[in-house]
C-alpha positions as CSV (number, residue, x, y, z in Angstrom):
1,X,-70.4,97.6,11.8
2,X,-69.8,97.2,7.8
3,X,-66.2,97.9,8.5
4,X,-66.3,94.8,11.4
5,X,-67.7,92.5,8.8
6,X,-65.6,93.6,6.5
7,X,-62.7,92.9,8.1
8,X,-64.3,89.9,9.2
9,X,-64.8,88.2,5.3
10,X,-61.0,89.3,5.0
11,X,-59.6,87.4,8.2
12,X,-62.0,84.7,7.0
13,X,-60.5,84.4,3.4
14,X,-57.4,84.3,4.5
15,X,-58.1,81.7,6.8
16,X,-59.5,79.8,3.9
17,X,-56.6,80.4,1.5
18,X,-54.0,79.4,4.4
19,X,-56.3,76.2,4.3
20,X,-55.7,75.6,1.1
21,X,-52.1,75.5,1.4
22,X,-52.0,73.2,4.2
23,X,-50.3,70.1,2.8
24,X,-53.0,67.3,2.6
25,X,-52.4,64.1,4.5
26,X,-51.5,61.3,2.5
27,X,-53.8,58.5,1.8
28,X,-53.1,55.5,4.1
29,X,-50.6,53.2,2.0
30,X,-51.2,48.8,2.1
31,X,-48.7,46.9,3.8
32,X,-45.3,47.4,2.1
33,X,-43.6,44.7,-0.3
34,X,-41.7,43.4,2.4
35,X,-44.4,43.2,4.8
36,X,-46.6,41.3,2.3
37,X,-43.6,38.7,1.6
38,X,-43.3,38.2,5.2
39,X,-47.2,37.5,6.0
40,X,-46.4,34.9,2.8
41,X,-43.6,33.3,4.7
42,X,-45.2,33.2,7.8
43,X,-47.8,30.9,6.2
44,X,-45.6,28.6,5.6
45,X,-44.7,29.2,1.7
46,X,-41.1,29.2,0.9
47,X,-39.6,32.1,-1.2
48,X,-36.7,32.8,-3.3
49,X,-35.6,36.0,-5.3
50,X,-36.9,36.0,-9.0
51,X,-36.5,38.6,-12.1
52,X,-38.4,42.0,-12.6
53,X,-39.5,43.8,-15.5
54,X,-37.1,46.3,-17.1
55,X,-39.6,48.6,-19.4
56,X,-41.2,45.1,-21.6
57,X,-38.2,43.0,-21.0
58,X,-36.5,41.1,-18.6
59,X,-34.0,41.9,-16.0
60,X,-32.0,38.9,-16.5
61,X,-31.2,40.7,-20.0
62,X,-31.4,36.9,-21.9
63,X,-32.3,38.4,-25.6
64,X,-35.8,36.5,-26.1
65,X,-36.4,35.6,-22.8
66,X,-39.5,32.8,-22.5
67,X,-40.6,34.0,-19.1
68,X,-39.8,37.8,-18.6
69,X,-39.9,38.2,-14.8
70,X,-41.5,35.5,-14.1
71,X,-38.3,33.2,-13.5
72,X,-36.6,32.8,-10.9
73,X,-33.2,34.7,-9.9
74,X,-31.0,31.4,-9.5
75,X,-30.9,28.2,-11.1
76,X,-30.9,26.5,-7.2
77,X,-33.9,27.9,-6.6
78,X,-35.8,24.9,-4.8
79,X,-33.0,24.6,-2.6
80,X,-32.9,28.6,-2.2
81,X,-36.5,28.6,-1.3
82,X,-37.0,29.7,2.4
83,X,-39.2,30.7,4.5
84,X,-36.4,32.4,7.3
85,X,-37.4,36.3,7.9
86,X,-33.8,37.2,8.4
87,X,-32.8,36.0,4.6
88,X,-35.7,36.7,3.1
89,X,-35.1,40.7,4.9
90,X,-31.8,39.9,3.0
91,X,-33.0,39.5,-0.7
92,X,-35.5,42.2,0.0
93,X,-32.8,44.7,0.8
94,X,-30.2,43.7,-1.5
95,X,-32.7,43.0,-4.6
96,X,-34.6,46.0,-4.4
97,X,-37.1,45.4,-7.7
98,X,-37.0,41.7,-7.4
99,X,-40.2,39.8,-7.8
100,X,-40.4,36.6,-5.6
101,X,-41.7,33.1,-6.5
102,X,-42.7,30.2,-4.3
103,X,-41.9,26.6,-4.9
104,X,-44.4,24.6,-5.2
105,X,-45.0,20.9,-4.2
106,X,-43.4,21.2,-0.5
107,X,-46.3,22.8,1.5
108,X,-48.6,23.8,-1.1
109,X,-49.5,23.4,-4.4
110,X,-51.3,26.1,-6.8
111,X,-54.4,25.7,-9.7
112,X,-53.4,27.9,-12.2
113,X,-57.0,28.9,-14.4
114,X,-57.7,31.3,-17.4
115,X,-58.8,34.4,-15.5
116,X,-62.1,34.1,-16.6
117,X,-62.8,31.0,-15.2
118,X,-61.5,32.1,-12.5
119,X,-63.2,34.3,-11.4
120,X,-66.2,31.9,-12.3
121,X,-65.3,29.5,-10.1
122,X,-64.4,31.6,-7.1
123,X,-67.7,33.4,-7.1
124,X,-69.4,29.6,-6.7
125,X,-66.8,28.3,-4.6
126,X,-67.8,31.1,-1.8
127,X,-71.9,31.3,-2.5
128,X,-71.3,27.3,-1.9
129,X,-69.5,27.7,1.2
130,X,-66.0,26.4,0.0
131,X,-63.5,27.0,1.9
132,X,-61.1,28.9,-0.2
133,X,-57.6,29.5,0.5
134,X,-55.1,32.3,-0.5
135,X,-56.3,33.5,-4.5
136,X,-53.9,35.5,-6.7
137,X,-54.7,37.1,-9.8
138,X,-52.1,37.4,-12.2
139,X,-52.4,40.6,-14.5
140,X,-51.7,38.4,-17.8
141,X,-54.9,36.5,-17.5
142,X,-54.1,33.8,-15.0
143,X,-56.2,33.3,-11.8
144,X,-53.8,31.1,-8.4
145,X,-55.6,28.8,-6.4
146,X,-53.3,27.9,-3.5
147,X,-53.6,25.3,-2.1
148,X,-52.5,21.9,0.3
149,X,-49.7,19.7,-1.7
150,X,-51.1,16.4,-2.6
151,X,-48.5,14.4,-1.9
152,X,-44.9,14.0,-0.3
153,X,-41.6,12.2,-1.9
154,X,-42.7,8.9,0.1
155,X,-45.8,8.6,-1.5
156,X,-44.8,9.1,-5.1
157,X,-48.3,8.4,-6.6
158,X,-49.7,11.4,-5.1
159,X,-47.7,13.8,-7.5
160,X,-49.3,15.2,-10.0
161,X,-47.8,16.8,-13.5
162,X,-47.2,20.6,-13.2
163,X,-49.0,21.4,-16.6
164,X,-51.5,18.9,-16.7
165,X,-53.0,21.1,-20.5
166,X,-49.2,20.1,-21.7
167,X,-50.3,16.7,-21.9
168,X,-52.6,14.7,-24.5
169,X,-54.0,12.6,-21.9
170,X,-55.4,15.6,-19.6
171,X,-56.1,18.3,-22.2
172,X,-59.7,17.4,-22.5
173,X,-60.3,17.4,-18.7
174,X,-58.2,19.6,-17.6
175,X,-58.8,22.7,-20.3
176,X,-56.7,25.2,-19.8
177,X,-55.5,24.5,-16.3
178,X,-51.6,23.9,-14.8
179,X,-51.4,22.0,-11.4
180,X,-47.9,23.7,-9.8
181,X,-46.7,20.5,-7.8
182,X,-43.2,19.2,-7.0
183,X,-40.5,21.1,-9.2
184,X,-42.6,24.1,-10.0
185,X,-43.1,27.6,-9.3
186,X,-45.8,30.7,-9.5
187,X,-44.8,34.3,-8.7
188,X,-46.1,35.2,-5.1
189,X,-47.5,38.9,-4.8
190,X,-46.7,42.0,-5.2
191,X,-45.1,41.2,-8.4
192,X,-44.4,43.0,-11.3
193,X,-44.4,42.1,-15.0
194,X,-43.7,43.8,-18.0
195,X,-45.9,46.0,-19.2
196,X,-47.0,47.7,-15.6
197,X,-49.3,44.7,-14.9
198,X,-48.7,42.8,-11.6
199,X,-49.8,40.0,-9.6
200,X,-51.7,40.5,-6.6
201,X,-53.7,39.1,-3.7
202,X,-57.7,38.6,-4.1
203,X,-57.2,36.7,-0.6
204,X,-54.6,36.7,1.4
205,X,-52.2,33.9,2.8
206,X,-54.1,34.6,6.4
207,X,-56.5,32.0,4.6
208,X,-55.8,28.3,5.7
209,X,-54.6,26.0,2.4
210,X,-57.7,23.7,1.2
211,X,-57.2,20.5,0.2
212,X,-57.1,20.9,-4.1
213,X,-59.7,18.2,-4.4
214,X,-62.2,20.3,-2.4
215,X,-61.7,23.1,-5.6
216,X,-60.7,20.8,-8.4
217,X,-64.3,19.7,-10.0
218,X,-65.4,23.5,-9.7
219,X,-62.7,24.9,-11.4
220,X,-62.4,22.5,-13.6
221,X,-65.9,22.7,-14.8
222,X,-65.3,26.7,-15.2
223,X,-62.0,25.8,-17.5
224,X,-64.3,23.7,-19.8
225,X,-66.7,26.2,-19.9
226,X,-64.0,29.2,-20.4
227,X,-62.7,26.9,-23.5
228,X,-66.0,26.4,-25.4
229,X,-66.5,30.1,-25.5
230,X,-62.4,30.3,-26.9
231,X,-61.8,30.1,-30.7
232,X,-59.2,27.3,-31.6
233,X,-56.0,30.0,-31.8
234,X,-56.9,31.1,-28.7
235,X,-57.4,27.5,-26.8
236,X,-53.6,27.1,-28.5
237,X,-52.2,30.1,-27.1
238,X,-53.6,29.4,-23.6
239,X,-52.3,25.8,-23.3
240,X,-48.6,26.6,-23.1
241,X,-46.6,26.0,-20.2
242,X,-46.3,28.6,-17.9
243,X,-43.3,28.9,-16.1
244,X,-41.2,27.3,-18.3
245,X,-38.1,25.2,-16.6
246,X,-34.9,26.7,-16.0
């Protein structure tokens, strides 16, 4: 009988080292770059090719550039922008590490806020019942709010200023904040930027766009609030453009 059990413990340890060099299964990945570009697309958002980061600088190699990977890949980019699977498959495929942006002012049009406030606002949006659409957070403090355009090239007073902080007039009620209209751009996820941060859905672009009016007072309330906890450098450092024009 000892000899049995014996035995037994042996088979049984060897059955437990054989175990443990079993290969594990790989932990299920998230939808793959191209399938989140697509989901993107299929809501409607046109996309073009745009830079990535190369280490902390830019892949378009421009010595100082203003925007590293955050610009896009062609100067025609708001004619470029698309929302056809078959091209967009294209760029995917032939620009491996590209980042992707989205113009703005032709469907939609994105809030961009101070993370902080941000995430402020979101929070109060949903425990009020807001209807929030697709949210980004950007990994160099910036929160995207995207949402309906507010206007259409026949009704010209409906467009709005890109940066509305880059002007004197709107600075003080607008803190911090940059409406992307009509000849802007954000970076859609999964995007990289330099210094292994990224940019990356908080809610998808399954969520319908919201009319910017419905989110506007809310987040612009949090801005004001973000800025009067801010010293005076850091309100200046937070009001520049962002993307620059190309």
């Amino acid at each position: 009988m000892g000899d049995g059990i014996g035995r037994y413990r042996g088979t049984e340890s060897k059955l437990a080292q054989w175990l443990r060099r079993r290969p594990r299964k790989a932990a299920p990945e998230g939808p793959s770059r191209e399938d989140l570009l697509l989901a993107t697309a299929a809501a409607g958002l046109p996309l073009a090719p745009a830079a990535h980061p190369v280490g902390y600088r830019c892949s378009c190699e421009r010595i100082g550039c203003p925007t590293p990977a955050r610009h896009p890949l062609s100067f025609a980019w708001q004619t470029q922008s698309t929302t056809d699977r078959a091209q967009l498959l294209r760029w995917a495929e032939s620009h491996p590490q590209a980042n992707f942006i989205t113009a703005t002012g032709m469907v939609h049009d994105v809030l961009d806020v101070p993370l902080e406030a941000g995430r402020d606002a979101l929070q109060r949006l949903l425990a009020d019942g807001v209807e929030v659409g697709p949210v980004a957070e950007s990994g160099d403090g910036r929160m995207l709010f995207f949402t309906a355009t507010r206007g259409t090239p026949e009704d010209e007073d409906e467009w709005w200023p890109c940066e509305l902080d880059c002007h004197p007039e709107t600075m003080d009620e607008h803190p911090g904040m940059r409406w992307h209209c009509r000849g802007s751009y954000v970076l859609v996820p999964p995007a990289r930027l330099p210094g292994e941060l990224g940019v990356d859905w908080l809610r998808g672009p399954e969520h319908p766009l919201p009319d910017p009016l419905t989110l506007l007072e809310t987040l612009t309330d949090a801005c004001a609030r973000h800025a009067d906890t801010l010293g005076e450098h850091e309100q200046d450092h937070h009001s520049v453009a962002w993307p620059l024009s190309r």
